[in-house]
VOTORLUM-170485 format. One record per residue (C-alpha): x, y, z. Coordinates in pm, whole numbers. Each point is the difference from the previous one (the first is absolute). Example, Ala and Ser with C-alpha at 12.3 -4.5 7.8 and 13.67 -1.06 7.14 Angstrom:
BEGIN
{{1230; -450; 780}}
{{137; 344; -66}}
This chain:
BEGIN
{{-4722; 8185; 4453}}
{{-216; -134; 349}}
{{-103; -309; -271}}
{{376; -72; -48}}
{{121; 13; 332}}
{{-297; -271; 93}}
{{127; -215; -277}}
{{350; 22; 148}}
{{-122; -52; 379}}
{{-192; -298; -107}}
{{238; -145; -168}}
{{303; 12; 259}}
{{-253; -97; 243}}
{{-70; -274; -197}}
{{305; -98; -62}}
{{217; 43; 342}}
{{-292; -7; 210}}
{{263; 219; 256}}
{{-187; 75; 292}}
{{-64; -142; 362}}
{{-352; -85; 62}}
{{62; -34; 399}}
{{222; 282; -2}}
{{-244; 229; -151}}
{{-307; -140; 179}}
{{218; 104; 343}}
{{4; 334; -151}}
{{-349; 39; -84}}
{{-63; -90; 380}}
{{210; 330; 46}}
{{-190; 199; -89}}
{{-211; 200; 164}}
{{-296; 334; 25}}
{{68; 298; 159}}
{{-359; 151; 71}}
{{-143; 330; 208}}
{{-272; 207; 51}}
{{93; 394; -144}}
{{-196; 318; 87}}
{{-309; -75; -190}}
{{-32; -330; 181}}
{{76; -226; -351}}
{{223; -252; -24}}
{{395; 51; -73}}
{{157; -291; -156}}
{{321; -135; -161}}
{{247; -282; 48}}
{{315; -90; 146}}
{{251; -251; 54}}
{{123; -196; 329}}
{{355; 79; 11}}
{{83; -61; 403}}
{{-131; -117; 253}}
{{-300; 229; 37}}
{{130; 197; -273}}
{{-157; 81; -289}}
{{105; 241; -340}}
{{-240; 185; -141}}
{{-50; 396; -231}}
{{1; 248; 187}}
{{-271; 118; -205}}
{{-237; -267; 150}}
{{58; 155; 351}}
{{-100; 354; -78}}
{{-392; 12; 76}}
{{-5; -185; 325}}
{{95; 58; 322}}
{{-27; -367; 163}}
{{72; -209; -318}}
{{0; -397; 49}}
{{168; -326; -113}}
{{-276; -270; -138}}
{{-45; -319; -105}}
{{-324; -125; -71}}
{{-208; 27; 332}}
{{308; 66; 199}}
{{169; 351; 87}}
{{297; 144; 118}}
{{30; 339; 120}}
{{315; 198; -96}}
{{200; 148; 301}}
{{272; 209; -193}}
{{107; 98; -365}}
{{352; 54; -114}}
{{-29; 221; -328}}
{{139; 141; -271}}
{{-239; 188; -231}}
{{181; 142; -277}}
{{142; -403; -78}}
{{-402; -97; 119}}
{{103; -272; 208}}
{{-93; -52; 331}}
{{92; -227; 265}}
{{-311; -131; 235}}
{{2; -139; 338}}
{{-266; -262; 198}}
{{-5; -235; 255}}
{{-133; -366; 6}}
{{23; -31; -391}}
{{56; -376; -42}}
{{91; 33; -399}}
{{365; -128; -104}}
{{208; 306; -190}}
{{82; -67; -408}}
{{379; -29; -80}}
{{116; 277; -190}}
{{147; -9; -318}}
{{248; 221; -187}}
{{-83; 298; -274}}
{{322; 10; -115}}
{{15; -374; -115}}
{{-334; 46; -204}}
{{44; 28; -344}}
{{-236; 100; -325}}
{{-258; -230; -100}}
{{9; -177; 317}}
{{-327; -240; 119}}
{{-107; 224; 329}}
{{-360; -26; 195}}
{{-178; 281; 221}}
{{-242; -78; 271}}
{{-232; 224; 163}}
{{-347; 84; 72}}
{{-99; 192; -294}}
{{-335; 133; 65}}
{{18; -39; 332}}
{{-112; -390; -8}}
{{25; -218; 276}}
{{214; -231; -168}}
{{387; 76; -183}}
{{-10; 22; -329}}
{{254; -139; -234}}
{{122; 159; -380}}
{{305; -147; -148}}
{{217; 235; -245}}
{{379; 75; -58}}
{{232; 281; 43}}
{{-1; 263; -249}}
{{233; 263; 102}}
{{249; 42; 300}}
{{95; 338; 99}}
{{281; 38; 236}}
{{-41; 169; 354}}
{{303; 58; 196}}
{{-144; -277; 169}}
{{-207; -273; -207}}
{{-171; -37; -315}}
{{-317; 159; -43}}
{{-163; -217; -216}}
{{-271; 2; -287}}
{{-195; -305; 33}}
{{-301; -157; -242}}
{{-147; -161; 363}}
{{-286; 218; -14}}
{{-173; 147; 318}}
{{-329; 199; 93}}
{{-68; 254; 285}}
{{6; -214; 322}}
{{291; -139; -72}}
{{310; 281; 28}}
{{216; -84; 263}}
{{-19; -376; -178}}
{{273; -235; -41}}
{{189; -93; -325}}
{{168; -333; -1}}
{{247; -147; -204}}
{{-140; -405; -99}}
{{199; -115; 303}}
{{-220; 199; 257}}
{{241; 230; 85}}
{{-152; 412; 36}}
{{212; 208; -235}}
{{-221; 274; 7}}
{{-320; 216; 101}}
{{-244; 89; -238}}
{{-65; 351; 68}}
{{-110; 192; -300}}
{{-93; -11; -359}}
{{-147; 244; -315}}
{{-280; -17; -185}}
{{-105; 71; -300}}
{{-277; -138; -313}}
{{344; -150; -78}}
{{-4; -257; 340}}
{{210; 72; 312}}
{{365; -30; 60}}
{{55; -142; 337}}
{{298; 75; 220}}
{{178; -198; 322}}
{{246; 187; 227}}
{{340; -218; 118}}
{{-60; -210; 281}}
{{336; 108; 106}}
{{-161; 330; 85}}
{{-173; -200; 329}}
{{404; -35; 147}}
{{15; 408; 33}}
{{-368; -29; 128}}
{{53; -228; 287}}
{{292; 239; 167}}
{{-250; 343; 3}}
{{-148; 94; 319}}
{{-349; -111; 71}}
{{-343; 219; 71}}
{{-354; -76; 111}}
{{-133; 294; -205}}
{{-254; -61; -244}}
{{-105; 99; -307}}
{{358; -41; -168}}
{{52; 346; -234}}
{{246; 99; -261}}
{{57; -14; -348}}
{{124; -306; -196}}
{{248; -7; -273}}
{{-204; -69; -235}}
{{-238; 265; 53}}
{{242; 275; -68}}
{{-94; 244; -293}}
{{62; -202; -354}}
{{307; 262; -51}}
{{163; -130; 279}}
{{-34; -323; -29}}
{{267; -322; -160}}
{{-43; -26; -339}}
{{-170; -403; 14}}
{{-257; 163; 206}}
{{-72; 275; -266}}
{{9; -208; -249}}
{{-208; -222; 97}}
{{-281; 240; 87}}
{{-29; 99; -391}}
{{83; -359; -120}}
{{-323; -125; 185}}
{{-215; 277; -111}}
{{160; -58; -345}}
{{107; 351; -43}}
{{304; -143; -230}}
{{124; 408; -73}}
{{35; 104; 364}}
{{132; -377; 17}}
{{275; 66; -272}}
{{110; 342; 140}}
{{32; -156; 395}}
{{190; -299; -164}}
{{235; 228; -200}}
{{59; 194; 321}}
{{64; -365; 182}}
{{256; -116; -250}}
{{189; 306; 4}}
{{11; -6; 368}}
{{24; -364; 30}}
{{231; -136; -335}}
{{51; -353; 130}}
{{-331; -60; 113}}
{{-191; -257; -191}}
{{-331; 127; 97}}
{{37; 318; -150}}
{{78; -114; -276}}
{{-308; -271; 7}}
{{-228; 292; 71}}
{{121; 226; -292}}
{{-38; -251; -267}}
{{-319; -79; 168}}
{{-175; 326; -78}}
{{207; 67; -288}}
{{-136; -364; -195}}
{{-373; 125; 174}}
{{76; 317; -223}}
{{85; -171; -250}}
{{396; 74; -46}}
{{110; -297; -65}}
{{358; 88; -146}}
{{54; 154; 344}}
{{-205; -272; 262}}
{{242; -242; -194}}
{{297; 165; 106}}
{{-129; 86; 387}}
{{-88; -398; 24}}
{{364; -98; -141}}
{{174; 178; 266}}
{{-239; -124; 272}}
{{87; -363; -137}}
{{396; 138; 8}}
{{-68; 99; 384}}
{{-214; -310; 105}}
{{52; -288; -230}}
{{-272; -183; 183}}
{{-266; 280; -48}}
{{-265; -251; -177}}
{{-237; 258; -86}}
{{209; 249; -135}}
{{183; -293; -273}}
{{-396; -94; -48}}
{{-69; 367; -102}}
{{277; 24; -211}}
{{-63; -278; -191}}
{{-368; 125; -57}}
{{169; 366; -134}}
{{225; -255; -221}}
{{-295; -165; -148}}
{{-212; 315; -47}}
{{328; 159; -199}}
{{69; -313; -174}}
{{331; -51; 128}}
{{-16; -391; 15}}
{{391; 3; 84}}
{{-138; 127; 366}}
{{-292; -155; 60}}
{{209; -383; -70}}
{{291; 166; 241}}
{{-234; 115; 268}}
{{-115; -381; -7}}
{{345; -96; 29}}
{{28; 211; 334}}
{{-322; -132; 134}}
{{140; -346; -14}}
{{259; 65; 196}}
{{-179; 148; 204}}
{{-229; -305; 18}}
{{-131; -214; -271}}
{{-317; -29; 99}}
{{-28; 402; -43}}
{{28; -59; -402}}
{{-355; -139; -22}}
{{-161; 268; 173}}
{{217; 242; -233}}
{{-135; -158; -269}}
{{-330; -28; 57}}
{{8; 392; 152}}
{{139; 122; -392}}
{{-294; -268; -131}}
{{239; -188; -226}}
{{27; -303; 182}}
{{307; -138; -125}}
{{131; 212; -337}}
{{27; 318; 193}}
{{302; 64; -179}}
{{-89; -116; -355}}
């Protein structure tokens, strides 16, 4: 489905060309490395984000094998004077003087929405130089404060603690952590509204940060997008079905759960019961493009022409230029429903 949601990027790209070129090259100036020596004497690196004056965001996971970390850019360095962290939500707050780099806006999780055109910058790799990958939201998962949010904006090591932007520059998240699998990763963002609870803990000098994160807690224990994730990127579409059956149960309104459980159920090959898991994620989310593309692609395989020319329907209203890439997804071009 990665081939799809390219098709459906480019074309809205295309299209509404939506994004702010100065606005997001602002951003990309703020961003910036968080580097250290640890115990073996190698080099400790991630990024992070200006968010103050001499204030930058970064994981907390990025601060745990050095004791005198730094902030860089290019030949230039910043030493960090004090941390304000919080571990299990792996955010952490970091303090330096003389840092002449202007702080991002920040943006809104909550106002995101499904399919939406989002970038992440960050030194993946640990290069000198941000790097930019443009994607879209793919899931939202409410926090009892902020979104955390699935995003196609890929990112490498060297680059947690990076900033997602929405197309208007504005940092709606912090890439943090991701799966992997022979199926690709899954990459996920915490809120940026988590930074406002962030900014009112008490400081410390003490370095290396410690403590667990969120979303290293055993698989058991963890939220159901997270679990299923892990088995959707490693493809293990069983343990995928049983976590999304659990999900749905727990979580009846949820469109996602649904998405995921007619996921592994058309991967298995159920397609009676993938078509009914992707109807009532269209029911929750009417805008949930892949999910009406997926059902229309169960339609065709069962013959059911009736659906596949009322899925196309949907997509329209959606947005008409979705109906080409529909029909060039099922390979009929234009007699999808003859």
């Amino acid at each position: 489905m990665k081939y799809l949601l390219l098709a459906w990027l480019a074309l809205t790209a295309s299209a509404a060309n939506a994004y702010n070129q100065q606005a997001l090259m602002e951003a990309y100036f703020g961003v910036v490395m968080i580097r250290g020596y640890n115990q073996d004497g190698g080099m400790a690196y991630g990024s992070g984000v200006v968010v103050g004056d001499n204030s930058v965001i970064t994981n907390c996971h990025v601060l745990r094998a050095t004791k005198q970390p730094w902030v860089s850019r290019g030949e230039d360095s910043y030493p960090i004077t004090e941390v304000r962290a919080d571990a299990w939500h792996d955010l952490c707050l970091v303090s330096t003087h003389n840092m002449p780099f202007k702080a991002v806006p920040r943006g809104n999780s909550y106002s995101l929405t499904r399919g939406q055109e989002i970038t992440a910058i960050g030194h993946s790799n640990g290069v000198p130089a941000p790097i930019t990958s443009v994607g879209e939201i793919q899931g939202l998962y409410p926090t009892p404060s902020g979104n955390m949010i699935r995003s196609g904006a890929k990112f490498l090591m060297g680059a947690s603690g990076s900033g997602l932007f929405d197309m208007e520059g504005r940092l709606v998240g912090i890439n943090t952590f991701k799966t992997a699998g022979h199926g690709g990763s899954i990459h996920f963002a915490l809120p940026v509204e988590w930074l406002e609870t962030l900014e009112n803990m008490p400081a410390s000098t003490a370095f290396p940060v410690s403590g667990k994160a969120l979303w290293e807690e055993d698989e058991d224990k963890k939220p159901f997008y997270m679990r299923a994730a892990v088995f959707e990127a490693r493809q293990d579409w069983l343990a995928m079905e049983k976590v999304s059956t659990l999900w749905t149960q727990q979580e009846v309104t949820s469109a996602d759960a649904w998405f995921s459980l007619g996921m592994s159920q058309q991967s298995l090959k159920q397609l009676e019961s993938a078509a009914v898991s992707f109807d009532k994620a269209t029911s929750l989310d009417k805008q949930f493009v892949e999910a009406w593309f997926r059902r229309g692609e169960i339609a065709q395989q069962l013959g059911d022409t009736k659906t596949v020319q009322a899925v196309e329907t949907q997509l329209q209203q959606i947005n008409p230029l979705l109906v080409s890439a529909y029909q060039a997804f099922l390979g009929c071009e234009k007699d999808c429903h003859k």
